[in-house]
NUFI-890803 format. One record per residue (C-alpha): x, y negated, z negated; residue in three letters. Coordinates in steps of 0.05 Angstrom, whole numbers, plus 5000, padded with zeros to 4 digits. Layout:
N
<pt><u>X</u><v>Y</v><w>Z</w><residuo>ALA</residuo></pt>
...
! end
This chain:
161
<pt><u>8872</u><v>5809</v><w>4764</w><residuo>UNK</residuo></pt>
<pt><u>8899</u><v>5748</v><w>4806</w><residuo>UNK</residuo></pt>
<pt><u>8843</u><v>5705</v><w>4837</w><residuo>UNK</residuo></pt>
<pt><u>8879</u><v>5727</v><w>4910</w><residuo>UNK</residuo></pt>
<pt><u>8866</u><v>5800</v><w>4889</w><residuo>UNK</residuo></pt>
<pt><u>8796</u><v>5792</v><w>4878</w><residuo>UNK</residuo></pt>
<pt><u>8752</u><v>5829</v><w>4931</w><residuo>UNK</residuo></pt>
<pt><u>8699</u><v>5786</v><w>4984</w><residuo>UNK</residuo></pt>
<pt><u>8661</u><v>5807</v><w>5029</w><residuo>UNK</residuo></pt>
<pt><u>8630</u><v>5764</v><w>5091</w><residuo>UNK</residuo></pt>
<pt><u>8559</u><v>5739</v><w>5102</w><residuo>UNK</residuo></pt>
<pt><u>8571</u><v>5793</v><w>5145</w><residuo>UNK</residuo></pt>
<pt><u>8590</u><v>5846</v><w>5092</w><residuo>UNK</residuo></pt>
<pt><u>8661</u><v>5850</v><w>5123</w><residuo>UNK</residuo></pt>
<pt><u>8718</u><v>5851</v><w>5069</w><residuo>UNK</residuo></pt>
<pt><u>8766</u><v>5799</v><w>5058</w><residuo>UNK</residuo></pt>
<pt><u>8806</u><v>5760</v><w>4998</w><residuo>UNK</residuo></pt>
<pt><u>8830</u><v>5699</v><w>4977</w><residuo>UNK</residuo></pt>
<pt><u>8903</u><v>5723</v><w>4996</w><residuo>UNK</residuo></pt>
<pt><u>8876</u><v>5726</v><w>5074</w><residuo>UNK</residuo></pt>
<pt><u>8886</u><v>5639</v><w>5050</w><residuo>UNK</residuo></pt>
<pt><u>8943</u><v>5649</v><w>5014</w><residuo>UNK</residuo></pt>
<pt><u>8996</u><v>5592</v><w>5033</w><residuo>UNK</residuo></pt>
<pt><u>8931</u><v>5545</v><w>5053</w><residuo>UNK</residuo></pt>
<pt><u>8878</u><v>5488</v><w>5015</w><residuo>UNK</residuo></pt>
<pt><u>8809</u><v>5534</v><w>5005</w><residuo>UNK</residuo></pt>
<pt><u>8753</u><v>5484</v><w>4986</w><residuo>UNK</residuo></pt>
<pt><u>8704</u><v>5551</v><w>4957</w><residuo>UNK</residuo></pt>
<pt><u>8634</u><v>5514</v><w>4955</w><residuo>UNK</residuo></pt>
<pt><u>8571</u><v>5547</v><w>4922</w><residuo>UNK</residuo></pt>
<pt><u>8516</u><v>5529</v><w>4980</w><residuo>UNK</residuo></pt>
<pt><u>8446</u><v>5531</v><w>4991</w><residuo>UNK</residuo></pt>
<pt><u>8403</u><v>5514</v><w>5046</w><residuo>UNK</residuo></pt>
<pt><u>8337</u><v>5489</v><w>5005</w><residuo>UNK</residuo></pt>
<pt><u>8369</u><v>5432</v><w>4963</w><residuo>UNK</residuo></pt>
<pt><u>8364</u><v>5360</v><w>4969</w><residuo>UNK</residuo></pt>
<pt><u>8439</u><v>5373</v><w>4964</w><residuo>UNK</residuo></pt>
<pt><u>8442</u><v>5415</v><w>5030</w><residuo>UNK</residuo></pt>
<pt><u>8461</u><v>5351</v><w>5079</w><residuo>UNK</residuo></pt>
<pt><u>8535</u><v>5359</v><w>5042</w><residuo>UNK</residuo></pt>
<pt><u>8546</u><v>5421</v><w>5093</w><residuo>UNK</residuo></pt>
<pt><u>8556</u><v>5359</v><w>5148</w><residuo>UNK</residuo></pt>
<pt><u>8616</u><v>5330</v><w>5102</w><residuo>UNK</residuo></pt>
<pt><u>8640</u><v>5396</v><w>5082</w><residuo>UNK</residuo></pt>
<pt><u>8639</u><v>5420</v><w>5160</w><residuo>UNK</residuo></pt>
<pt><u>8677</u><v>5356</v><w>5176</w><residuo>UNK</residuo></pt>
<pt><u>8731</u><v>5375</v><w>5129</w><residuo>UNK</residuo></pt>
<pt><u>8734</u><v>5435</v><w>5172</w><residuo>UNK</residuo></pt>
<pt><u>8742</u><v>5401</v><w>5233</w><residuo>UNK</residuo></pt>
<pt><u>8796</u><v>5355</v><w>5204</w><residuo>UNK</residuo></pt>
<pt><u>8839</u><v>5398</v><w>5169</w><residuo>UNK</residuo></pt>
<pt><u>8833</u><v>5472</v><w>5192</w><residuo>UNK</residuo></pt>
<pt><u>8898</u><v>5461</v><w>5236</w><residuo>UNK</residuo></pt>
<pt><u>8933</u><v>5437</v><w>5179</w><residuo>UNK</residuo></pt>
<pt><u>8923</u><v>5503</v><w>5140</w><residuo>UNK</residuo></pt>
<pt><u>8854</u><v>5492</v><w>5102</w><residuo>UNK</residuo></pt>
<pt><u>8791</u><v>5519</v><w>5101</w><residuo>UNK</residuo></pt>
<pt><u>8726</u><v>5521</v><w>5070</w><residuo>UNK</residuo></pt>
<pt><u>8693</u><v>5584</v><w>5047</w><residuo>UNK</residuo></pt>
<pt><u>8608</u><v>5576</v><w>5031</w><residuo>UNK</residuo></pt>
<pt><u>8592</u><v>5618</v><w>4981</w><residuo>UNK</residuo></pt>
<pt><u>8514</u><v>5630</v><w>4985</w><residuo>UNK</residuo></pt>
<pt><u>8476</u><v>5616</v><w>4910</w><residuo>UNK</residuo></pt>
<pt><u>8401</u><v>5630</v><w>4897</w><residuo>UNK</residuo></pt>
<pt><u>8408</u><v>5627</v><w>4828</w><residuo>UNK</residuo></pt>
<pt><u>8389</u><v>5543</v><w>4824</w><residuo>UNK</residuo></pt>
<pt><u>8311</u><v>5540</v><w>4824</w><residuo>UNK</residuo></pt>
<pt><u>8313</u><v>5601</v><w>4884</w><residuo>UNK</residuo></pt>
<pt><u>8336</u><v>5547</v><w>4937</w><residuo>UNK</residuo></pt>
<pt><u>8378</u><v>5605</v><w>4977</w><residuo>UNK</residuo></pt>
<pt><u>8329</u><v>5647</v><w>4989</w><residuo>UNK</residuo></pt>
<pt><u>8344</u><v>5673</v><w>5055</w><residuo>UNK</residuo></pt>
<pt><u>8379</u><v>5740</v><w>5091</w><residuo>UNK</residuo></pt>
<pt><u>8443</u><v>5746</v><w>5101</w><residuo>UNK</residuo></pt>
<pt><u>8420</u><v>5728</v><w>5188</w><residuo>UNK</residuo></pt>
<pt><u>8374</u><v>5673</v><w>5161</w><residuo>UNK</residuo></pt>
<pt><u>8433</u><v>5638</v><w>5126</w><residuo>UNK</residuo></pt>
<pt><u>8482</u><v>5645</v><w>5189</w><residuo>UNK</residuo></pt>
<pt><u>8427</u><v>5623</v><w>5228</w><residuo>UNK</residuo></pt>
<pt><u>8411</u><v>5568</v><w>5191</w><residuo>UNK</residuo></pt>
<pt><u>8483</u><v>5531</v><w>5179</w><residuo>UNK</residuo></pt>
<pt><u>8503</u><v>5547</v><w>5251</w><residuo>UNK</residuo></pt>
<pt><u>8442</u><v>5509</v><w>5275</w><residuo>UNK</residuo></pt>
<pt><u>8416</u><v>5459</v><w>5226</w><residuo>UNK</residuo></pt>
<pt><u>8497</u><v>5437</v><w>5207</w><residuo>UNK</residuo></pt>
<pt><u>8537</u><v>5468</v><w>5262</w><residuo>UNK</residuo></pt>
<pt><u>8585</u><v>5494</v><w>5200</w><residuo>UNK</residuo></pt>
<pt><u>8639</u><v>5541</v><w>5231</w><residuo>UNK</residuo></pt>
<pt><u>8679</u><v>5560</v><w>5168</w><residuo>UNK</residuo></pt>
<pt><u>8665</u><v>5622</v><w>5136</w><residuo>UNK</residuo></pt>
<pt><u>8617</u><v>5637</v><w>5096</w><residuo>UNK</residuo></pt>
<pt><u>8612</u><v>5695</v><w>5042</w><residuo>UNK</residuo></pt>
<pt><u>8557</u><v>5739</v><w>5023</w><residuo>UNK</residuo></pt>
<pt><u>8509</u><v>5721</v><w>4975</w><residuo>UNK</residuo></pt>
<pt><u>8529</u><v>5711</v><w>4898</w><residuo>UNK</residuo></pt>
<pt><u>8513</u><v>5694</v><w>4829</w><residuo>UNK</residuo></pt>
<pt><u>8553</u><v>5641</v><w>4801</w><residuo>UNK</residuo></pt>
<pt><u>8537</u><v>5649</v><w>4722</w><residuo>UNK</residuo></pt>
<pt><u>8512</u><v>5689</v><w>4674</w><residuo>UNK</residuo></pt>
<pt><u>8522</u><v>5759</v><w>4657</w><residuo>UNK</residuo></pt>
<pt><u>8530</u><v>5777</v><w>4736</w><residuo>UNK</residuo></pt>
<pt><u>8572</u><v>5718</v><w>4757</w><residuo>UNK</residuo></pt>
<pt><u>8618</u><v>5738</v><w>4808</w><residuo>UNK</residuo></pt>
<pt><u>8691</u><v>5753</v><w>4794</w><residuo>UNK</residuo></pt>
<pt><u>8719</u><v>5691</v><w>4832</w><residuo>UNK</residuo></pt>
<pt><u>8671</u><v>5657</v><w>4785</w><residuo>UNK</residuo></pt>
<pt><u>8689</u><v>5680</v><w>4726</w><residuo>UNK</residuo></pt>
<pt><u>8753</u><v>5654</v><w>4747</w><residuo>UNK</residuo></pt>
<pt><u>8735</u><v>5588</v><w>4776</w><residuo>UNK</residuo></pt>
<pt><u>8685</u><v>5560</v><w>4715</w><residuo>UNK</residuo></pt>
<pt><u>8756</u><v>5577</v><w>4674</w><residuo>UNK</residuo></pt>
<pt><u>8769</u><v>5508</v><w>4704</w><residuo>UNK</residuo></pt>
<pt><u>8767</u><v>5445</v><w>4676</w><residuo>UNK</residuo></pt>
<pt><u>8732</u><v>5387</v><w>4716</w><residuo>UNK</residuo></pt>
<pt><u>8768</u><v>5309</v><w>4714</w><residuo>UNK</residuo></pt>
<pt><u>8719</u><v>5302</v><w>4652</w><residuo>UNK</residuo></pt>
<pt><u>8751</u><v>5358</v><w>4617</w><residuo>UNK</residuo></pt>
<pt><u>8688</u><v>5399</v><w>4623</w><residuo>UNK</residuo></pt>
<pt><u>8700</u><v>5477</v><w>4650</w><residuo>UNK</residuo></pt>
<pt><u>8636</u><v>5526</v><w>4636</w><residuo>UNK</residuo></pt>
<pt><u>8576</u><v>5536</v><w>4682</w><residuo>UNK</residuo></pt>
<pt><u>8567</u><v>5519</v><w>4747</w><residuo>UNK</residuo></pt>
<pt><u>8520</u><v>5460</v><w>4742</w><residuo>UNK</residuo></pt>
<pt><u>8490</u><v>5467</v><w>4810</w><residuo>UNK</residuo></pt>
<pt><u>8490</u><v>5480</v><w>4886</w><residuo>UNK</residuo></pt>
<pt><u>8552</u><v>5448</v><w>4924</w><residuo>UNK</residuo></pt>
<pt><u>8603</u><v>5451</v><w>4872</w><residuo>UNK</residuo></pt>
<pt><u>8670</u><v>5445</v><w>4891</w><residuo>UNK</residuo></pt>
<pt><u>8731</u><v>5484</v><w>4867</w><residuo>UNK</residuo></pt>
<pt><u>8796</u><v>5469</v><w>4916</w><residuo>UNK</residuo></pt>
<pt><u>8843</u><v>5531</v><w>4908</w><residuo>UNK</residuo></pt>
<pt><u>8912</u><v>5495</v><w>4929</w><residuo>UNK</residuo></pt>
<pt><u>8967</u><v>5520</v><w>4963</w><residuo>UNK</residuo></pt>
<pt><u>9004</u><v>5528</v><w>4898</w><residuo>UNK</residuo></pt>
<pt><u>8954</u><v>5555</v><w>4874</w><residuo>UNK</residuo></pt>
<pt><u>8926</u><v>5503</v><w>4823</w><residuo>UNK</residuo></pt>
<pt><u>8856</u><v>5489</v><w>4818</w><residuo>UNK</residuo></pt>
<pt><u>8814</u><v>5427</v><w>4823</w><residuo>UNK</residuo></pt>
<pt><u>8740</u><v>5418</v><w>4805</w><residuo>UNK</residuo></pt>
<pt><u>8690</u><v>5370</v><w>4824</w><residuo>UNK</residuo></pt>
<pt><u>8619</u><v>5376</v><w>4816</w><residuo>UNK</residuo></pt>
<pt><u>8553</u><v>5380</v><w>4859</w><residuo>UNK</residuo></pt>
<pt><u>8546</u><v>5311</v><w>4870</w><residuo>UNK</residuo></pt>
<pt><u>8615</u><v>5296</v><w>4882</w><residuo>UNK</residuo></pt>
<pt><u>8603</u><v>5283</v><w>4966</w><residuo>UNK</residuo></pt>
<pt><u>8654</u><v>5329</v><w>5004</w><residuo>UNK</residuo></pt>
<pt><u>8692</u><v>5272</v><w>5034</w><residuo>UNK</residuo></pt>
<pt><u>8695</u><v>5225</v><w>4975</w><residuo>UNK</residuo></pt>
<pt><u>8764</u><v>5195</v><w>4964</w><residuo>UNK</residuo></pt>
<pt><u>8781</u><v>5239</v><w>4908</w><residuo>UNK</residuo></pt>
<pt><u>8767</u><v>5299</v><w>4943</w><residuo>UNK</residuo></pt>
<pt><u>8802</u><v>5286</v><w>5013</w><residuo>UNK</residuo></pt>
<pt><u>8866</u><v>5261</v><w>4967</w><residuo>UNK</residuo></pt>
<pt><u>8867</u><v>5319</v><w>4937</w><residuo>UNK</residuo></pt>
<pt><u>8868</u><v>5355</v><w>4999</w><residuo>UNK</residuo></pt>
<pt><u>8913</u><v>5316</v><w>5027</w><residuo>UNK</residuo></pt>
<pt><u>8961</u><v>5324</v><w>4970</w><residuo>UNK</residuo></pt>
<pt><u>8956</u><v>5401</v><w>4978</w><residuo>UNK</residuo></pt>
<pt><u>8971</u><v>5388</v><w>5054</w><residuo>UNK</residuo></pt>
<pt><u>9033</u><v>5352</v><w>5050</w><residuo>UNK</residuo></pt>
<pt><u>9063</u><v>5392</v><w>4987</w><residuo>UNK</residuo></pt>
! end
């Protein structure tokens, strides 16, 4: 199965895919909204805001599974990033990234090697897989802020390919 065939679904519960992107930059970020990493939603919303109109997006992907720091509904998670971070890019419903019910996008994603040569496990909330328009993958992990300078080139790159 091709990561653009595998099936989403909206915080919402409404379907969608990674080929609704196809042909853009998707930044898919595993988020929470009880970590002392949850002020990255400002940088990652920002991203948003900067390059949505140049065919990129970012897609949230709601985790519990780091020390239960997701905890919330479906409504309390919308709720929460519209008002605490303003964040306007989509979000999907709730998902495991590892283990023995890890997502299917995951099992794809960890496939990936970070710049230390490291794929496996999701290490923690707010890691960062960019999905670029050719369809190559690039990895950076939790602590990696959304606009640091290796993350915006690589956008960038994706952008003007």
């Amino acid at each position: 199965m091709s990561l653009y065939d595998i099936p989403l679904r909206t915080l919402s519960g409404d379907p969608i895919s990674l080929a609704d992107y196809r042909d853009q930059a998707v930044l898919v970020v595993n988020v929470a909204s009880k970590c002392g990493l949850t002020p990255q939603y400002e940088g990652l919303e920002r991203l948003q805001k900067q390059y949505g109109d140049r065919g990129f997006t970012v897609l949230g992907v709601p985790c519990n599974q780091f020390l239960g720091q997701e905890p919330g509904s479906a409504e309390e998670i919308q709720t929460f990033c519209s008002t605490s971070y303003g964040v306007t890019f989509p979000l999907l419903e709730k998902a495991e990234v590892n283990g023995d019910a890890r997502h299917p996008l995951y099992a794809e994603l960890t496939r990936v090697a970070d710049a230390e040569g490291e794929a496996g496990d999701v290490q923690w909330n707010f890691e960062k897989f960019l999905i670029g328009r050719d369809g190559r993958i690039t990895r950076f992990r939790p602590r990696t802020e959304p606009e640091a300078a290796e993350v915006v080139a690589a956008i960038e790159a994706q952008l003007s390919a």
